[in-house]
PDB file of N, CA, C and O in Angstrom:
ATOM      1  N   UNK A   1     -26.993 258.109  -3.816  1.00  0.00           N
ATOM      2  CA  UNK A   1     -26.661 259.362  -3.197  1.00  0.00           C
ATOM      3  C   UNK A   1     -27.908 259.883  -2.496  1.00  0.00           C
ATOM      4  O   UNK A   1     -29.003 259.858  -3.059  1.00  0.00           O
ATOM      5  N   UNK A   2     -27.708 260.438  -1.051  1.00  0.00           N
ATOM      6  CA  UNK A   2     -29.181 260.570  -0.683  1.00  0.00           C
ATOM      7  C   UNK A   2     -28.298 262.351  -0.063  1.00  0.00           C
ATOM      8  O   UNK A   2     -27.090 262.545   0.072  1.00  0.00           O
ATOM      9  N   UNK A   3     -29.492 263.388   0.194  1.00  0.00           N
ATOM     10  CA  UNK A   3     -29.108 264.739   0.557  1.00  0.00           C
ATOM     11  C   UNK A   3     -29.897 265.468   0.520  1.00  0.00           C
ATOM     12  O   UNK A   3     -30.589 265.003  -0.385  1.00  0.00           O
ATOM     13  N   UNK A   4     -30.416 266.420   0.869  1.00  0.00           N
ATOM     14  CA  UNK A   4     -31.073 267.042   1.503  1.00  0.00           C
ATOM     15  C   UNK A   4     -31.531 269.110   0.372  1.00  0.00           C
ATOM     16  O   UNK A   4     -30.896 270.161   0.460  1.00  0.00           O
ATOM     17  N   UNK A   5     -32.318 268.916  -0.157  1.00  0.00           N
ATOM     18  CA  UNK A   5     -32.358 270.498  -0.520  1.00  0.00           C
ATOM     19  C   UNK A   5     -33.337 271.152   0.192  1.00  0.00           C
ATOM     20  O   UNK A   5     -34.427 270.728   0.576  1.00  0.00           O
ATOM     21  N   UNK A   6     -32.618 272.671   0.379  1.00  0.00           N
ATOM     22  CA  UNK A   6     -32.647 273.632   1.075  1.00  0.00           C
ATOM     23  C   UNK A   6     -33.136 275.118   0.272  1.00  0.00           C
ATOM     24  O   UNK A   6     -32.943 275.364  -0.919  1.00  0.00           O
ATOM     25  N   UNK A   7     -33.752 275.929   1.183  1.00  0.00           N
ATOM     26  CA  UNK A   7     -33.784 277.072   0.118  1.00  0.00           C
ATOM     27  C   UNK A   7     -32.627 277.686   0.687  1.00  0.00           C
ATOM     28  O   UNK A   7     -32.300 277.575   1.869  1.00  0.00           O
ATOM     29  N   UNK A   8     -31.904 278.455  -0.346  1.00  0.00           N
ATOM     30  CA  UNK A   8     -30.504 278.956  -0.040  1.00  0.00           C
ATOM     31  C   UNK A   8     -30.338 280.158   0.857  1.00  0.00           C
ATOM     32  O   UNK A   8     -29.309 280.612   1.358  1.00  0.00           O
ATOM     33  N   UNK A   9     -31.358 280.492   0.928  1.00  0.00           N
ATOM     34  CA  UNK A   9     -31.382 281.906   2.023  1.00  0.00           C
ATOM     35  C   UNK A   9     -31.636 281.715   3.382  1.00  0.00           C
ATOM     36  O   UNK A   9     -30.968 282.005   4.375  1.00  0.00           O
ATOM     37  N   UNK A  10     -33.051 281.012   3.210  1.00  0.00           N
ATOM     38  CA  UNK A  10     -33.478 280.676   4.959  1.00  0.00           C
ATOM     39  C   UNK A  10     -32.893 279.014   5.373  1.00  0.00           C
ATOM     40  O   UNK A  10     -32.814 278.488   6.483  1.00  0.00           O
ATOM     41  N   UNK A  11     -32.653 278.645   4.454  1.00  0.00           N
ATOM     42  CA  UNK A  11     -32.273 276.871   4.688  1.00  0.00           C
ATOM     43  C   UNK A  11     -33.457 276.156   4.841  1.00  0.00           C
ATOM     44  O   UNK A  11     -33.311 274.972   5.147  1.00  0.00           O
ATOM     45  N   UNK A  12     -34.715 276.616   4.693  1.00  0.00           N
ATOM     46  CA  UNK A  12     -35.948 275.453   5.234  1.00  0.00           C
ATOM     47  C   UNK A  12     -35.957 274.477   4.309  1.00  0.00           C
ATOM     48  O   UNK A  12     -35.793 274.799   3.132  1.00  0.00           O
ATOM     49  N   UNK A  13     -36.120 273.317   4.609  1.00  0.00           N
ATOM     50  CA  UNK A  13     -36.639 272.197   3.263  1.00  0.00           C
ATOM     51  C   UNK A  13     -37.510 272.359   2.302  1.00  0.00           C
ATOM     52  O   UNK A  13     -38.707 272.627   2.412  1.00  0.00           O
ATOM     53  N   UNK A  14     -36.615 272.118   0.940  1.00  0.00           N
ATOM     54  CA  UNK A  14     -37.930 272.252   0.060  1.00  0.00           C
ATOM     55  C   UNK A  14     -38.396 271.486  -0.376  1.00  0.00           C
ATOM     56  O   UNK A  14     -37.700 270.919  -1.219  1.00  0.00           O
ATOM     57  N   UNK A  15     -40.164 270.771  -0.118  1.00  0.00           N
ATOM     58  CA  UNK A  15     -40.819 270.067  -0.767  1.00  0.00           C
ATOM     59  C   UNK A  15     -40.920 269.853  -2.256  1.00  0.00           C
ATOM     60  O   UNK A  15     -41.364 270.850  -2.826  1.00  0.00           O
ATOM     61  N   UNK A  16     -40.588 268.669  -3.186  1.00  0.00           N
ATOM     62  CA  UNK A  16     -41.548 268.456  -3.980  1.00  0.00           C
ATOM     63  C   UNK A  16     -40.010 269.203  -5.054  1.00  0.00           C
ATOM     64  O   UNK A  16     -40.041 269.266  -6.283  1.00  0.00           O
ATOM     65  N   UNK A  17     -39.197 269.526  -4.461  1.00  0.00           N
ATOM     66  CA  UNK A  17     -37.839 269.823  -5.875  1.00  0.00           C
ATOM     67  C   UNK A  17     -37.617 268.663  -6.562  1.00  0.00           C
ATOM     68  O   UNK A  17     -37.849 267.490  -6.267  1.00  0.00           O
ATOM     69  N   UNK A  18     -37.137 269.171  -7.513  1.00  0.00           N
ATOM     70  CA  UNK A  18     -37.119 267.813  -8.809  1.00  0.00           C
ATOM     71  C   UNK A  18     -34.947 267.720  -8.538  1.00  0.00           C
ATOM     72  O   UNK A  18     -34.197 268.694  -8.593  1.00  0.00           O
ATOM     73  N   UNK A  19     -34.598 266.487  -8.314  1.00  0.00           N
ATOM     74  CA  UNK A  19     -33.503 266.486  -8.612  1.00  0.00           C
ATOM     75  C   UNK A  19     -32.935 265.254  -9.675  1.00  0.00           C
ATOM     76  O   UNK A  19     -33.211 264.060  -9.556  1.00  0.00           O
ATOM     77  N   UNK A  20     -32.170 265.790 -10.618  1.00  0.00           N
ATOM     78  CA  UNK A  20     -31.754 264.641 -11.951  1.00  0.00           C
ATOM     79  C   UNK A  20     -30.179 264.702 -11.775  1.00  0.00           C
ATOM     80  O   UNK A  20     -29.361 265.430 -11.213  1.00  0.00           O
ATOM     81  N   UNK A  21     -30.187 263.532 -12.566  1.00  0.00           N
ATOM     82  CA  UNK A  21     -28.740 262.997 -12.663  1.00  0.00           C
ATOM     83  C   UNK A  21     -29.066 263.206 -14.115  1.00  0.00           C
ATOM     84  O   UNK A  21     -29.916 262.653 -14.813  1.00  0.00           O
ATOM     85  N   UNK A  22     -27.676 264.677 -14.565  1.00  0.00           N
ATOM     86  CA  UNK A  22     -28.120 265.004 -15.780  1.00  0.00           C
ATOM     87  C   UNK A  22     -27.531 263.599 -17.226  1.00  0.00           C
ATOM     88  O   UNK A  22     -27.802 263.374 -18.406  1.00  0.00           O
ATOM     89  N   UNK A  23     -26.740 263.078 -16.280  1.00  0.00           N
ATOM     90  CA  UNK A  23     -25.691 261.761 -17.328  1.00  0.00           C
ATOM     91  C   UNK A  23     -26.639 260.697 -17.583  1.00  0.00           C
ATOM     92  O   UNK A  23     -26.335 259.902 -18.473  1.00  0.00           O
ATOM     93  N   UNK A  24     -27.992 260.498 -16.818  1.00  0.00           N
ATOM     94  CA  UNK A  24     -28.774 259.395 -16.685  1.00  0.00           C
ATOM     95  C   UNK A  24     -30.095 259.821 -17.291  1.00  0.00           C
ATOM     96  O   UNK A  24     -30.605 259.271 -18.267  1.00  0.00           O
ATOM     97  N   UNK A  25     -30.617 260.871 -16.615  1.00  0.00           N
ATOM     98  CA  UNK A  25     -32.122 261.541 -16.930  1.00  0.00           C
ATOM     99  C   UNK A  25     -32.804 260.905 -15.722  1.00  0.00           C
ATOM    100  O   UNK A  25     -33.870 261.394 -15.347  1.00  0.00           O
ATOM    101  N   UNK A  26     -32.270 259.831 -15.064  1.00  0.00           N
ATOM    102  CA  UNK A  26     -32.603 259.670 -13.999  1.00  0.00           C
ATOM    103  C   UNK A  26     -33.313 260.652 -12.830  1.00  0.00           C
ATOM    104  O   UNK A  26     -32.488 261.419 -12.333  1.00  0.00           O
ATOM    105  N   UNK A  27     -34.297 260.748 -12.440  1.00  0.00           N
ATOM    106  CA  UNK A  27     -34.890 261.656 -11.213  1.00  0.00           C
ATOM    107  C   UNK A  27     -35.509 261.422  -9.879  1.00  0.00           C
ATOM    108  O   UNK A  27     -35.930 260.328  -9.504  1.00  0.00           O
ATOM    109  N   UNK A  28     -35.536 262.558  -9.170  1.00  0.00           N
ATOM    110  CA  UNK A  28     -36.695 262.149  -8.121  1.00  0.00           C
ATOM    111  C   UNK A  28     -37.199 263.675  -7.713  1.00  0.00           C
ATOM    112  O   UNK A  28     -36.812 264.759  -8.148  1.00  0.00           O
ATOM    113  N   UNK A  29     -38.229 263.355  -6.697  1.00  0.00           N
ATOM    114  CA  UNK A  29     -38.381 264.372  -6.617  1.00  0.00           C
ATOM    115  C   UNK A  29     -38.054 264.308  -4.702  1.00  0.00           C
ATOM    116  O   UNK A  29     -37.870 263.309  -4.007  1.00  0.00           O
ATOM    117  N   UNK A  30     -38.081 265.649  -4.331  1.00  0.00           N
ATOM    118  CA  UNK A  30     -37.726 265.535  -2.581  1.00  0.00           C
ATOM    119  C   UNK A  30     -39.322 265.276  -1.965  1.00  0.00           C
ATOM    120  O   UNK A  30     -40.389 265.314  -2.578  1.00  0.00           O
ATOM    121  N   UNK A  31     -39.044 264.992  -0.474  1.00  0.00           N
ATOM    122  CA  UNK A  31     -39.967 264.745  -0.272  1.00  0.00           C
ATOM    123  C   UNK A  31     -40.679 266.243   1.095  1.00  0.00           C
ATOM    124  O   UNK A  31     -40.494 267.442   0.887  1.00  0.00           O
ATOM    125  N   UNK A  32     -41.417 265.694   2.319  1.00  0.00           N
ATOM    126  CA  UNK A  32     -41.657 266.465   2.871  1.00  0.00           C
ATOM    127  C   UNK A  32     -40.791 267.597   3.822  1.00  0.00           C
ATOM    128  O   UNK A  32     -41.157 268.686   4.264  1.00  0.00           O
ATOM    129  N   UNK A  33     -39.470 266.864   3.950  1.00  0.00           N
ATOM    130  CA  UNK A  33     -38.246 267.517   4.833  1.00  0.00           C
ATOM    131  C   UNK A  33     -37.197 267.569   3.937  1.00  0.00           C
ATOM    132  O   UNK A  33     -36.058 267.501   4.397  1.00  0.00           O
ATOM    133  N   UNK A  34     -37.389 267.696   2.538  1.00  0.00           N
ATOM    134  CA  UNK A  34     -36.633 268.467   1.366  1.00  0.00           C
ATOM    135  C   UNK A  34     -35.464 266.866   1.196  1.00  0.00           C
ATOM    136  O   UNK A  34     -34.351 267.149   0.753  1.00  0.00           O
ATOM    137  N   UNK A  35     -35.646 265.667   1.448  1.00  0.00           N
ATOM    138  CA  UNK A  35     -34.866 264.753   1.531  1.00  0.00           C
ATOM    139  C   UNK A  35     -34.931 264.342   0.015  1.00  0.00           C
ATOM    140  O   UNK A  35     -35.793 264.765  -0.755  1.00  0.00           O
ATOM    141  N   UNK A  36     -33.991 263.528  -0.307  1.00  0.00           N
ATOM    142  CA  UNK A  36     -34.218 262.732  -1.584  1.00  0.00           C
ATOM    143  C   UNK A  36     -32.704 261.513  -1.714  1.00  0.00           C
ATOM    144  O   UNK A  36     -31.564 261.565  -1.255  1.00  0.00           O
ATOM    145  N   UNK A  37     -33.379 260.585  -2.501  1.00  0.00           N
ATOM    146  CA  UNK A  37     -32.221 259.184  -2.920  1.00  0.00           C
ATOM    147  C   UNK A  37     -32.145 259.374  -4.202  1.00  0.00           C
ATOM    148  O   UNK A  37     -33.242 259.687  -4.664  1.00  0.00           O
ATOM    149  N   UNK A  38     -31.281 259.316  -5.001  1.00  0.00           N
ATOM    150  CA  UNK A  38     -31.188 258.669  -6.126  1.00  0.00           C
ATOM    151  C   UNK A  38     -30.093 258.147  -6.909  1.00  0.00           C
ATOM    152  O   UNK A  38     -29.108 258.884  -6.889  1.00  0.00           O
ATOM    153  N   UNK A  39     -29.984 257.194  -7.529  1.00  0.00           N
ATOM    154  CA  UNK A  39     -28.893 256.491  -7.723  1.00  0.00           C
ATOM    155  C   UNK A  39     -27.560 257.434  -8.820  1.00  0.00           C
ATOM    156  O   UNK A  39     -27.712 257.416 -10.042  1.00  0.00           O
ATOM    157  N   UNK A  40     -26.725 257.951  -8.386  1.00  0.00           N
ATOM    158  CA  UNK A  40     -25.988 258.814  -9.281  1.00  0.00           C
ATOM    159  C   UNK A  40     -23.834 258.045  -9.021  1.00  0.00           C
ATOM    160  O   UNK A  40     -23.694 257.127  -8.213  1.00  0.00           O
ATOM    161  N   UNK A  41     -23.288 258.275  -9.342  1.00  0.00           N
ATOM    162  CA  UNK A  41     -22.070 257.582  -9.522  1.00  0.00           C
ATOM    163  C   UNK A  41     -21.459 259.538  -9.392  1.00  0.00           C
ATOM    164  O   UNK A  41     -21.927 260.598  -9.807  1.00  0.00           O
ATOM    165  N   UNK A  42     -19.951 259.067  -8.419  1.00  0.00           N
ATOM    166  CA  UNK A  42     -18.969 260.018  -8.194  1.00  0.00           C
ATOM    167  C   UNK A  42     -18.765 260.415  -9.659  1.00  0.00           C
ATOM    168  O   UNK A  42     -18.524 259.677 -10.614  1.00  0.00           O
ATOM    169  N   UNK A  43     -18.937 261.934  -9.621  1.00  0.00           N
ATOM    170  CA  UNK A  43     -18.449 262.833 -11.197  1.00  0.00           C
ATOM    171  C   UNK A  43     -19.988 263.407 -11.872  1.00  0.00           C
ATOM    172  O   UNK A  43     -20.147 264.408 -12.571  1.00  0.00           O
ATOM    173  N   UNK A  44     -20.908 262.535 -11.464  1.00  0.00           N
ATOM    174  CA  UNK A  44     -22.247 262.664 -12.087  1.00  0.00           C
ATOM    175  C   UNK A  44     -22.366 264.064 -11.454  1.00  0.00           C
ATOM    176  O   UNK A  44     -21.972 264.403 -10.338  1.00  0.00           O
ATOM    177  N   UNK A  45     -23.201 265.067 -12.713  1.00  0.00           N
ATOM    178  CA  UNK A  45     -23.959 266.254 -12.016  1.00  0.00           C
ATOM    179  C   UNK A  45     -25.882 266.163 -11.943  1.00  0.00           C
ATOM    180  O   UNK A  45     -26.844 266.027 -12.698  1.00  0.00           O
ATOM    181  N   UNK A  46     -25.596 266.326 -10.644  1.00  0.00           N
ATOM    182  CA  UNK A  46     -27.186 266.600 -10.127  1.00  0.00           C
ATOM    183  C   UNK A  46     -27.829 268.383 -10.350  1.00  0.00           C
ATOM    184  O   UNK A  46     -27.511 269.324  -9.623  1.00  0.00           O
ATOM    185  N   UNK A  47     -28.872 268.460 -11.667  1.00  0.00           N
ATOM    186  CA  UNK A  47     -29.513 269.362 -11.353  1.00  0.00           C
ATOM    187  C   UNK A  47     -30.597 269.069 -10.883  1.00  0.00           C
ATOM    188  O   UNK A  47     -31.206 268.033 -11.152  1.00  0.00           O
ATOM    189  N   UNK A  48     -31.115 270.281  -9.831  1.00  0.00           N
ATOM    190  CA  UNK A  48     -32.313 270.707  -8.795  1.00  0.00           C
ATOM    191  C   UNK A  48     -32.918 271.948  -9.453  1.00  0.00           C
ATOM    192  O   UNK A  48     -32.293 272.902  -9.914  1.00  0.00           O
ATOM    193  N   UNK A  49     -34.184 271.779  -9.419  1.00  0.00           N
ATOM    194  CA  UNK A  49     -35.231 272.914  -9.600  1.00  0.00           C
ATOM    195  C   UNK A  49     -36.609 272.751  -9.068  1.00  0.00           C
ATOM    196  O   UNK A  49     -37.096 271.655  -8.791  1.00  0.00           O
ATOM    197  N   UNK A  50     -37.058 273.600  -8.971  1.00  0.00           N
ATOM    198  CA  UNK A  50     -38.092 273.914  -8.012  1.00  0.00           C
ATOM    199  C   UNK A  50     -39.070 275.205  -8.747  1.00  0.00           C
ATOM    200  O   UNK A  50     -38.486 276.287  -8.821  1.00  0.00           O
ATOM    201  N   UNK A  51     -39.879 275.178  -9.051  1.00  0.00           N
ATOM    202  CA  UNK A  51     -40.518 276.123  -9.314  1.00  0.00           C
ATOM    203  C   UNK A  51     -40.589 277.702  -8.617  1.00  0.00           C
ATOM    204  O   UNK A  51     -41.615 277.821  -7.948  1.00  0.00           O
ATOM    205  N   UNK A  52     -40.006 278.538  -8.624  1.00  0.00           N
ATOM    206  CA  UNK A  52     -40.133 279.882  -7.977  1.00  0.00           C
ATOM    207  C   UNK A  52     -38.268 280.216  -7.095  1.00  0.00           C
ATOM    208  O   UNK A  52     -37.807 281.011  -6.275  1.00  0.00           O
ATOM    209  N   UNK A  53     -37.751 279.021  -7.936  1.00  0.00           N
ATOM    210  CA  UNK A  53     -36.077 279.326  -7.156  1.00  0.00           C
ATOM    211  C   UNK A  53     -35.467 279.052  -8.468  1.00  0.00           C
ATOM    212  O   UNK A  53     -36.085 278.440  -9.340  1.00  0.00           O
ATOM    213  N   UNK A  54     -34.052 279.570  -8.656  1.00  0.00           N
ATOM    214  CA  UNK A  54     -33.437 279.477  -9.014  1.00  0.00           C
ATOM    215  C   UNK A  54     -32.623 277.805  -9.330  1.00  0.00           C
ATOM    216  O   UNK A  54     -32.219 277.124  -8.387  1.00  0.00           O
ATOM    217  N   UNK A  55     -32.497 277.360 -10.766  1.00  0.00           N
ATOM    218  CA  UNK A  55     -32.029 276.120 -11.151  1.00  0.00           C
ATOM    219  C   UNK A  55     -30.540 276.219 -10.375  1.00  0.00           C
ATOM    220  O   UNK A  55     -29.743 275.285 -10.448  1.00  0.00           O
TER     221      UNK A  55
END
């Protein structure tokens, strides 16, 4: 699954968010244009956090 996080207000990319596949523990983190891959299966939930935003 690859996608993109955003801050929810202005939409800019956010660097450096942590996103997990909570069924796996699996992670990554985004990169400079808020992008990220990681291997997750249809039904899986992805949490995102970021230091100074909301989980």
């Amino acid at each position: 699954m690859t996608g993109t996080v955003t801050d929810y207000s202005d939409g800019i990319p956010l660097l450096g968010a942590s996103v997990v596949v909570l069924e796996t523990n699996l992670g990554v983190a985004t990169d400079s244009d808020g992008r990220f891959t990681v291997e997750a299966q249809e039904g899986q939930t992805l949490l995102v956090s970021r230091i100074g935003f909301p989980t």
